[in-house]
Backbone as a printed PyTorch tensor [residue, N CA C, xyz], in Angstrom:
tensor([[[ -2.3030,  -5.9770,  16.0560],
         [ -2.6140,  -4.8900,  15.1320],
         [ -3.9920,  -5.1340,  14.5280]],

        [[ -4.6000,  -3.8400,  14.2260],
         [ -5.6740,  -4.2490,  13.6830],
         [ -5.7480,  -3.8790,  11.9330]],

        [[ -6.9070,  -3.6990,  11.5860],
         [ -7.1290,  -4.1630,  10.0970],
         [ -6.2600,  -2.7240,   9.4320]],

        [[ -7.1890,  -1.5580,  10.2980],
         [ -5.9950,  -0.0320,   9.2560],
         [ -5.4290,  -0.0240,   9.8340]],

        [[ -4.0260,  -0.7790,  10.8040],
         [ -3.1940,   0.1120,  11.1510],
         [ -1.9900,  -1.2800,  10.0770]],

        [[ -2.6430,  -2.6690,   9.9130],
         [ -2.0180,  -2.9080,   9.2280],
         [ -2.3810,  -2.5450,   7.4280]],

        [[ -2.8970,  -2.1650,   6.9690],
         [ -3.5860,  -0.9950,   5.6250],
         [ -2.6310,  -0.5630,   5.6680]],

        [[ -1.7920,  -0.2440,   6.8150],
         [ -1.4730,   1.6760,   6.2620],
         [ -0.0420,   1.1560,   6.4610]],

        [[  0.5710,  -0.3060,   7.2400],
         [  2.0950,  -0.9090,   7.0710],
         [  2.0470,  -1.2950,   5.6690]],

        [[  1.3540,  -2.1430,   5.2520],
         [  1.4850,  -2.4310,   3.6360],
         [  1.6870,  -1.5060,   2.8110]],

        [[  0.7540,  -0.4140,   3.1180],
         [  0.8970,   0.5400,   1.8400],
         [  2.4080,   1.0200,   2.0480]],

        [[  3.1990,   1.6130,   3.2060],
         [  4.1550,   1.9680,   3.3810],
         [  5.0600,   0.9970,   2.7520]],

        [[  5.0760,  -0.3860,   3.1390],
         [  6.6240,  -1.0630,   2.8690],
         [  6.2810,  -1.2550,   0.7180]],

        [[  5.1020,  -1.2080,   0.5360],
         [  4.4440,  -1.2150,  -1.0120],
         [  5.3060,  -0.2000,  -1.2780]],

        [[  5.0170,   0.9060,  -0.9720],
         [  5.5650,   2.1970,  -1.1980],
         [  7.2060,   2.6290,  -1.0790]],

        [[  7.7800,   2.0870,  -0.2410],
         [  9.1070,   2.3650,  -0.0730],
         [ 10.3410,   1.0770,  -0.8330]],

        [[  9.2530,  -0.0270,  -1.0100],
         [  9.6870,  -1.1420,  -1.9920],
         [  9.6090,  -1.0380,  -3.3710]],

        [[  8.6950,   0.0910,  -4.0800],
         [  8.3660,   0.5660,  -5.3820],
         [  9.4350,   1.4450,  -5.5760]],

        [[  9.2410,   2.6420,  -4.6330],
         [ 10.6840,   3.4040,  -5.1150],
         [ 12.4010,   2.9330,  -4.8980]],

        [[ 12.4260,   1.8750,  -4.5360],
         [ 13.6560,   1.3210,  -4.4780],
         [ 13.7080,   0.5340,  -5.6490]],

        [[ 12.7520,   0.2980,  -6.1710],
         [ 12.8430,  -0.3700,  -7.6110],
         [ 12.7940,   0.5360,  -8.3890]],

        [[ 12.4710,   1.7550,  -8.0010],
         [ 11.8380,   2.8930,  -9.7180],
         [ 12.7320,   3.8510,  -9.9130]],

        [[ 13.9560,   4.5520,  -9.1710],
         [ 14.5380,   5.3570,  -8.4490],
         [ 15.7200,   4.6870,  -9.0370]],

        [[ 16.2230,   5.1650, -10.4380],
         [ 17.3630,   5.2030, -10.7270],
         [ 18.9510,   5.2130,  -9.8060]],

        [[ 18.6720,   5.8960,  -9.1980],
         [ 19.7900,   5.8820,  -8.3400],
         [ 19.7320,   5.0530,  -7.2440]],

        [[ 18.7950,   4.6500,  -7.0410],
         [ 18.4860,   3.0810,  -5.5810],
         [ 19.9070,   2.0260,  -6.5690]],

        [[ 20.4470,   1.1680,  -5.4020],
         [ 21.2350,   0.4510,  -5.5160],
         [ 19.8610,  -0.9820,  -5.9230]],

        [[ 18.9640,  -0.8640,  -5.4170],
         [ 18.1510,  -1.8180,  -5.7040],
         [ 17.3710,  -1.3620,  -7.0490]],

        [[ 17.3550,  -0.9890,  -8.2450],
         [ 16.8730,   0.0230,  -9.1710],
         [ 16.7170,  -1.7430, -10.2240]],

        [[ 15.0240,  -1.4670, -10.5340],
         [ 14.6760,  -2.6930, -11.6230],
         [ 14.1950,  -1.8230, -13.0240]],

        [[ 13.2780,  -1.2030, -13.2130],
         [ 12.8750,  -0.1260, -13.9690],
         [ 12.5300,   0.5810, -12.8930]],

        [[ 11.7940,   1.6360, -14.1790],
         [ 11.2500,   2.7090, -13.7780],
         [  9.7680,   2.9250, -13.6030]],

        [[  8.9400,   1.6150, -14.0980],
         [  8.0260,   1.1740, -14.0810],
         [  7.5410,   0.8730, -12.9990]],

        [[  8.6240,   0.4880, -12.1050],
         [  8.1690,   0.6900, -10.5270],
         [  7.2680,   1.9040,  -9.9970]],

        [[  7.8380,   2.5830, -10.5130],
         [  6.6160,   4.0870, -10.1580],
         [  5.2870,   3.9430, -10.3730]],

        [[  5.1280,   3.4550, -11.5830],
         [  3.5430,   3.1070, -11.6490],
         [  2.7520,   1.9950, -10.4630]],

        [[  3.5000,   1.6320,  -9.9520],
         [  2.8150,   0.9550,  -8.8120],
         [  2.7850,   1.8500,  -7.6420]],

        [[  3.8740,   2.4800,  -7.3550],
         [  3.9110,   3.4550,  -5.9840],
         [  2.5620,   4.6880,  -6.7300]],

        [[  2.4460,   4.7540,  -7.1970],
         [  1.0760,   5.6650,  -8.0440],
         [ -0.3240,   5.1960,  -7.5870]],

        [[ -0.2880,   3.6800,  -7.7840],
         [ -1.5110,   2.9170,  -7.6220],
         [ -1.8570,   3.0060,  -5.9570]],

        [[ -0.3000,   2.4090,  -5.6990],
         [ -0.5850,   2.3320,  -3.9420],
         [ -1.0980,   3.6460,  -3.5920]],

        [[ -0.9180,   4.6620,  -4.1000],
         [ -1.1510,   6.0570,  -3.3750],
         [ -2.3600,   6.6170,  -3.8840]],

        [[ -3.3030,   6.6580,  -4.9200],
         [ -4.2710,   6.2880,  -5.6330],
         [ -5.2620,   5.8010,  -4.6220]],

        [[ -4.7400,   4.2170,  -4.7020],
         [ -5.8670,   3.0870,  -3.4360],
         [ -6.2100,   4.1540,  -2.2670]],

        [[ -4.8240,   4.7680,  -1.3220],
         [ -4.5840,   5.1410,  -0.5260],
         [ -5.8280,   6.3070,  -0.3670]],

        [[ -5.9220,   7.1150,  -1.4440],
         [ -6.8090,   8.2720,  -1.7180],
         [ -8.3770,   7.8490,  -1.4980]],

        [[ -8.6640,   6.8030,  -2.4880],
         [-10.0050,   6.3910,  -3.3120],
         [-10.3070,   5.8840,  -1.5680]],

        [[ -9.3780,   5.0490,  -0.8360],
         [-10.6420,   4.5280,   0.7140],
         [-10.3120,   5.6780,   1.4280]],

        [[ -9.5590,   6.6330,   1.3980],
         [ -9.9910,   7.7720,   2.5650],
         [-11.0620,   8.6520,   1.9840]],

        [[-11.5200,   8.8650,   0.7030],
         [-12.7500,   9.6890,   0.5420],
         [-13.8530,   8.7480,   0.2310]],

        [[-13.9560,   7.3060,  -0.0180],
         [-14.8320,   6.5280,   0.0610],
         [-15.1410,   5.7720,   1.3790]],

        [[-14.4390,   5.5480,   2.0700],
         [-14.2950,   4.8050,   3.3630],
         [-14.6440,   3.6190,   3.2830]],

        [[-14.1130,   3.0720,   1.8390],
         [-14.3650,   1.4700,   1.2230],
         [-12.3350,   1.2740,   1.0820]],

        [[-12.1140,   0.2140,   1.4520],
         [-11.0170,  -0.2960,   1.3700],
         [-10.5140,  -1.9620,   0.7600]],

        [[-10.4330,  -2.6190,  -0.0780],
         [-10.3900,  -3.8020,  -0.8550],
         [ -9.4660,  -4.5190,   0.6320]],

        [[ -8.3770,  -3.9300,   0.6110],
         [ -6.9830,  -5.0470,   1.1900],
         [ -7.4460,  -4.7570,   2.5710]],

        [[ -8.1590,  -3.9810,   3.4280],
         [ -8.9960,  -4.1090,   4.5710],
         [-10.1400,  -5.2500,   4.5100]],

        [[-10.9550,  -5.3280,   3.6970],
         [-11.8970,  -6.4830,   3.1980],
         [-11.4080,  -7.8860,   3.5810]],

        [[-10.1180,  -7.9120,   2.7270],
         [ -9.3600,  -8.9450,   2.9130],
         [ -8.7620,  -9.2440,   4.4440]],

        [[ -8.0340,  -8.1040,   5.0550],
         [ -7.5880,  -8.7550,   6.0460],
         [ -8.9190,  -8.6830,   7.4360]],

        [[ -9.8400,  -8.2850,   7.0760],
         [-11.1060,  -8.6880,   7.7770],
         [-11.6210, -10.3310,   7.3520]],

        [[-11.2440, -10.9480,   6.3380],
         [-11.6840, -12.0290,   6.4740],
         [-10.7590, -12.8370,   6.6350]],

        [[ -9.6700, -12.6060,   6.9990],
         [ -8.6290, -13.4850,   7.6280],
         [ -8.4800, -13.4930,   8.9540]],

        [[ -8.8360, -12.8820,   9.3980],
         [ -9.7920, -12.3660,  10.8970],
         [ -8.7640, -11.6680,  11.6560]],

        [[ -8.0270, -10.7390,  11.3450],
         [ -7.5970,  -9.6000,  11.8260],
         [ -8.7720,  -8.5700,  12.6490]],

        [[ -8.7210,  -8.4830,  13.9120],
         [ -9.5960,  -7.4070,  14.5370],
         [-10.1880,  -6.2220,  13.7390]],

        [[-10.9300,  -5.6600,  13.5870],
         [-11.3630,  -4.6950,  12.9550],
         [-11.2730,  -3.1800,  13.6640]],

        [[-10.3610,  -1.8890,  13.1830],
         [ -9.7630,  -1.1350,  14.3450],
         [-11.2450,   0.0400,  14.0170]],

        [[-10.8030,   0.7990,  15.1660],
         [-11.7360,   1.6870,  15.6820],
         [-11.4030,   3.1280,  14.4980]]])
């Protein structure tokens, strides 16, 4: 895998791991404060598709993950 196609697994399992914490009715339910992170992840998600700057791409470029097309 390369650098966005793993970007875009993190943000997902980020994302589906936040609302299982924020989501009152999840059997896995911690607060509701969880939401504010599934916010952020989706936020990040926004800010590098209209900037085409990405932080956690940065990162897994210097761990030397291929860099995708």
């Amino acid at each position: 895998m390369n650098t966005w196609q793993t970007v875009r697994v993190i943000a997902g399992v980020f994302i589906l791991l936040s609302l299982a914490f924020g989501v009152e009715q999840s059997p896995l339910f911690l607060s509701s404060w969880w939401l504010a992170f599934t916010a952020f992840v989706g936020v990040n998600l926004l800010q590098s598709g209209l900037t085409r700057w990405c932080l956690m791409e940065r990162i897994l470029r210097k761990i030397g993950l291929p860099v995708g097309q």
